[in-house]
VEXSE-566634 format. One record per residue (C-alpha): residue number from 1; residue in three letters; x negated, y negated, z negated. Coordinates in Angstrom, 1 decimal, m for minus. Last residue first. Layout:
% VEXSE-566634
+-----+--------+--------+--------+--------+
| num | residu |     xx |     yy |     zz |
+-----+--------+--------+--------+--------+
| NUM |    ALA |      X |      Y |      Z |
...
+-----+--------+--------+--------+--------+
END
This chain:
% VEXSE-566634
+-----+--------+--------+--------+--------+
| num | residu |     xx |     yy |     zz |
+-----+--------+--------+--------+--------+
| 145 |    UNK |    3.6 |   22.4 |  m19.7 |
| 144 |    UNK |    6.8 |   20.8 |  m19.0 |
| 143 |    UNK |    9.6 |   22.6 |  m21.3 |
| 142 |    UNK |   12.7 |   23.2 |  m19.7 |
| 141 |    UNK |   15.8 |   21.7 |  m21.1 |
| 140 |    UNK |   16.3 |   19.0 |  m18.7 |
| 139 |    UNK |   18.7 |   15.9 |  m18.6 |
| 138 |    UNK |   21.2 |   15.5 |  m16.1 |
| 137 |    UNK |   21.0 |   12.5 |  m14.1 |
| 136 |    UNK |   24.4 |   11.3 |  m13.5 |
| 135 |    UNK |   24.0 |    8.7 |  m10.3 |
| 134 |    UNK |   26.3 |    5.8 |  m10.5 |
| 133 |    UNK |   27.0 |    3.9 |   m7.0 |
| 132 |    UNK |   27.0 |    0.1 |   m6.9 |
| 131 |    UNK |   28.2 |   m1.4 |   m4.0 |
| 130 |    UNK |   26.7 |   m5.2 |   m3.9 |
| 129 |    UNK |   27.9 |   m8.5 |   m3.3 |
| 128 |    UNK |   28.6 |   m9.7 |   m6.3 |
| 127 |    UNK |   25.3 |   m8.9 |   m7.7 |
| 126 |    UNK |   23.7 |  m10.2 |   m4.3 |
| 125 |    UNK |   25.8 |  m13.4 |   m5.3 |
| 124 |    UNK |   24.2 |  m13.9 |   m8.6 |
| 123 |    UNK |   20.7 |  m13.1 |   m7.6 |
| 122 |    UNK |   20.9 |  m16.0 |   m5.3 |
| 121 |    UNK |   22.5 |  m18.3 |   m7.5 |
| 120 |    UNK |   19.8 |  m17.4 |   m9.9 |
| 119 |    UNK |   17.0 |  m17.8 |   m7.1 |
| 118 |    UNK |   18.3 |  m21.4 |   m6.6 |
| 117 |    UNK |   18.4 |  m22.3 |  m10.7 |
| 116 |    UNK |   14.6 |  m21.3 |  m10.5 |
| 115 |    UNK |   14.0 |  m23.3 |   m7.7 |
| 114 |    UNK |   15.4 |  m26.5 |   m9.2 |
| 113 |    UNK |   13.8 |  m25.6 |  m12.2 |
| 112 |    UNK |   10.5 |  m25.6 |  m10.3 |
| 111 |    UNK |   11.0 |  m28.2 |   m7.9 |
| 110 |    UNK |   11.4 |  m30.6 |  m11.2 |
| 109 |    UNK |   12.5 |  m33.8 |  m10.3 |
| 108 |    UNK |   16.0 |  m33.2 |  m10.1 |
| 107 |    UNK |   15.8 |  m31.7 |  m13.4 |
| 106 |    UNK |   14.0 |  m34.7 |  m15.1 |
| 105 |    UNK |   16.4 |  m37.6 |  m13.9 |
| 104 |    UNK |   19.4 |  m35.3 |  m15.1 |
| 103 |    UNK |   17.7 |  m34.6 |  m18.3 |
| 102 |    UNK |   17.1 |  m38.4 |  m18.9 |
| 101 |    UNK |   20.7 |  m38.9 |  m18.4 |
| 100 |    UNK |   21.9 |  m36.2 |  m20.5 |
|  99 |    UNK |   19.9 |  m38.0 |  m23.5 |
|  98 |    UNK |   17.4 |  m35.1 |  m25.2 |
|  97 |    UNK |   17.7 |  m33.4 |  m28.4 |
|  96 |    UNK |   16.9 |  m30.4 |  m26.6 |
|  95 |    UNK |   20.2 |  m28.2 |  m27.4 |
|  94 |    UNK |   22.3 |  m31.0 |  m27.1 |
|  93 |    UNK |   20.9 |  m31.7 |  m23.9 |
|  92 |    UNK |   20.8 |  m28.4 |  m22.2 |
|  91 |    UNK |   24.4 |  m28.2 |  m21.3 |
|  90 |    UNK |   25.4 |  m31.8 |  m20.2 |
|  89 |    UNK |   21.8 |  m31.2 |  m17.8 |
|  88 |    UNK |   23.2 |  m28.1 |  m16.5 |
|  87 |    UNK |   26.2 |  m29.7 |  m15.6 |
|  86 |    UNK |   24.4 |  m32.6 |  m14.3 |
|  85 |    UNK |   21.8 |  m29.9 |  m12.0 |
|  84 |    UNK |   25.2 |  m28.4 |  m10.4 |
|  83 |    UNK |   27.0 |  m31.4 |  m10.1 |
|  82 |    UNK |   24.2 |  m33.0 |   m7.9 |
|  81 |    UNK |   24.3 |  m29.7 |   m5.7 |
|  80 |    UNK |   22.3 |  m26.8 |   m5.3 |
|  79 |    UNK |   21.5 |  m24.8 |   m2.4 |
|  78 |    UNK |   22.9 |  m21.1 |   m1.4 |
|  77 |    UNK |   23.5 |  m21.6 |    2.1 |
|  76 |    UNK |   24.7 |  m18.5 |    2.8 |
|  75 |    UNK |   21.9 |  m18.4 |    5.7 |
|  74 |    UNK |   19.2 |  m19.9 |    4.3 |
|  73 |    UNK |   19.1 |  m18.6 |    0.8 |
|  72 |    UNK |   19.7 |  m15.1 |    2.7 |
|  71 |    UNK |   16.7 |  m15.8 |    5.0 |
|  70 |    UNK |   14.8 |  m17.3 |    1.9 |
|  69 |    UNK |   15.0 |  m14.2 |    0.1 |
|  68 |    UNK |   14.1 |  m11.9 |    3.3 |
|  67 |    UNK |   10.7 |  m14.3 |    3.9 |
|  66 |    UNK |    9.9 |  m13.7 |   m0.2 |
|  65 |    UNK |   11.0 |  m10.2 |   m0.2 |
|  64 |    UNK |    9.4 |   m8.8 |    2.8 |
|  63 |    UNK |    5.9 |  m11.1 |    1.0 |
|  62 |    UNK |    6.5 |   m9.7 |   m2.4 |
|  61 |    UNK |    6.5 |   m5.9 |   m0.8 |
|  60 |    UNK |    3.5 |   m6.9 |    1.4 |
|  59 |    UNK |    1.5 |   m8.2 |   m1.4 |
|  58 |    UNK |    2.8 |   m5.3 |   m3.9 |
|  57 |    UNK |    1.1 |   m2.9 |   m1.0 |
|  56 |    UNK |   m2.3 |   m4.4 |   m0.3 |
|  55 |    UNK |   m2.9 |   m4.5 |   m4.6 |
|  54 |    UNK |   m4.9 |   m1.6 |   m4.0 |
|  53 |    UNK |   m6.9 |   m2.9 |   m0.9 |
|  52 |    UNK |   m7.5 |   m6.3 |   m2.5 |
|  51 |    UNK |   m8.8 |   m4.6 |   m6.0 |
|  50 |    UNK |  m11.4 |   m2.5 |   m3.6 |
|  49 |    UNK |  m12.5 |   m5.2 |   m1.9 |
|  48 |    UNK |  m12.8 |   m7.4 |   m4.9 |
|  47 |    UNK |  m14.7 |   m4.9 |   m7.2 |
|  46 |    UNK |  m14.8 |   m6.4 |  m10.7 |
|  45 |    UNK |  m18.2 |   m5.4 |  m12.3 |
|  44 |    UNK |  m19.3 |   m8.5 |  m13.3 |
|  43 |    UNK |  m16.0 |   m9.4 |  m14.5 |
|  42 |    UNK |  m14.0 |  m12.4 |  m13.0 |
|  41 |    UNK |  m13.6 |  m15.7 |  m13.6 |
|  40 |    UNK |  m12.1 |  m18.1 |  m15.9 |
|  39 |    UNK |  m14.6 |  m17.2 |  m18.9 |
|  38 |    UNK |  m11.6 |  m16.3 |  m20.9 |
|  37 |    UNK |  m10.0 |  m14.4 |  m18.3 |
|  36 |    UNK |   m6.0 |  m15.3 |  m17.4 |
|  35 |    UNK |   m6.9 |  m18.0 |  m14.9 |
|  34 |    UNK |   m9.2 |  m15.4 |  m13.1 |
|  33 |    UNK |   m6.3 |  m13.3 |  m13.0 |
|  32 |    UNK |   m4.3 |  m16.0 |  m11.5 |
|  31 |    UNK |   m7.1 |  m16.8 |   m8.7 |
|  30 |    UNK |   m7.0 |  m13.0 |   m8.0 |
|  29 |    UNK |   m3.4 |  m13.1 |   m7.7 |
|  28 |    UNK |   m3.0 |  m16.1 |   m5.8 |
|  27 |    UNK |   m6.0 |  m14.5 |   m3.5 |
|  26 |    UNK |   m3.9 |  m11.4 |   m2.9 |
|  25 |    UNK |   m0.4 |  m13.7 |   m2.2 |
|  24 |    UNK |   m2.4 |  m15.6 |    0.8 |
|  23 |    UNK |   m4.4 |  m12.2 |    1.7 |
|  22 |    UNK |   m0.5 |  m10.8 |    2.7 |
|  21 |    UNK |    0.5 |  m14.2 |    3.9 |
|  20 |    UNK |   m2.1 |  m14.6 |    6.3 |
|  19 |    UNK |   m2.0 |  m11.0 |    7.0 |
|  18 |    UNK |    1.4 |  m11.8 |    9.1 |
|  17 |    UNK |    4.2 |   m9.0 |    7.3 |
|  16 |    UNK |    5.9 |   m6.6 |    9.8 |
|  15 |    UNK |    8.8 |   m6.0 |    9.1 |
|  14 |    UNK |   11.2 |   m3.0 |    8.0 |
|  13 |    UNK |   14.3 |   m4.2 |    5.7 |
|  12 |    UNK |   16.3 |   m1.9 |    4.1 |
|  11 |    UNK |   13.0 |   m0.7 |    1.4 |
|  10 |    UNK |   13.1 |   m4.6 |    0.6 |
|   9 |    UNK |   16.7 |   m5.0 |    0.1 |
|   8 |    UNK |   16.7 |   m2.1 |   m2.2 |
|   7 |    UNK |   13.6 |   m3.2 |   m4.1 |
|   6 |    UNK |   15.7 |   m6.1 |   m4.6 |
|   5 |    UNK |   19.3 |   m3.9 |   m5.6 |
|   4 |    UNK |   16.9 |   m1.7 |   m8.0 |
|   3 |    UNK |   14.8 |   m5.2 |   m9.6 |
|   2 |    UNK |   18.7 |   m6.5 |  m10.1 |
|   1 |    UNK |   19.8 |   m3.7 |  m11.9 |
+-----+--------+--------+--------+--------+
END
């Protein structure tokens, strides 16, 4: 559900993306798939141009979403407080064998789980936000040949 209400955000908002951004997210990708390779770089026979002009559209796509995201995160000012990141810490302790306190210091350290736990707020209230309509797909009979 909450790929459908994203890609429906994305489809309701026309923009034009700068091309920094869009070769920005392209050469993440390529550096991340070079990452992934045992040798840690890419085939001989890998085609750059060719990979940069088919992965054009999931650049833009990621890029409306990213500048979009961070509008809404701006706007309904979805941040997160001290209490949030202790409560989470009180949580998470037991379960790590780790001193709440020590969890705390780590968590607000940690831009990652900090941005993580953003995005989930985020996702949360577009959830609660949004008008869900059920479609009945009725299945087929007919044989595809």
């Amino acid at each position: 559900m909450k790929d459908t209400l994203v890609g429906e955000i994305v489809k309701q908002h026309d923009m034009e993306i700068p091309q920094v951004m869009v070769k920005g997210l392209t050469d993440s990708k390529i550096e991340e798939l070079k990452e992934q390779s045992p040798a840690k770089k890419m085939p001989d026979d890998f085609d750059e141009k060719k990979f940069r002009e088919s992965y054009k559209p999931v650049a833009i796509y990621s890029a409306k979403w990213f500048l979009i995201r961070d509008k809404i995160i701006e706007k309904e000012q979805l941040q997160l407080t001290d209490a949030e990141l202790e409560q989470k810490a009180e949580e998470d302790a037991p379960k790590m064998s780790i001193s709440k306190e020590r969890l705390i210091a780590f968590y607000k350290s940690s831009d990652a789980l900090k941005d993580k736990m953003v995005y989930d707020k985020l996702m949360n209230f577009l959830v609660s936000h949004a008008v869900v309509t059920e479609k009945i797909h009725e299945e087929s009979n007919e044989l595809i040949s």
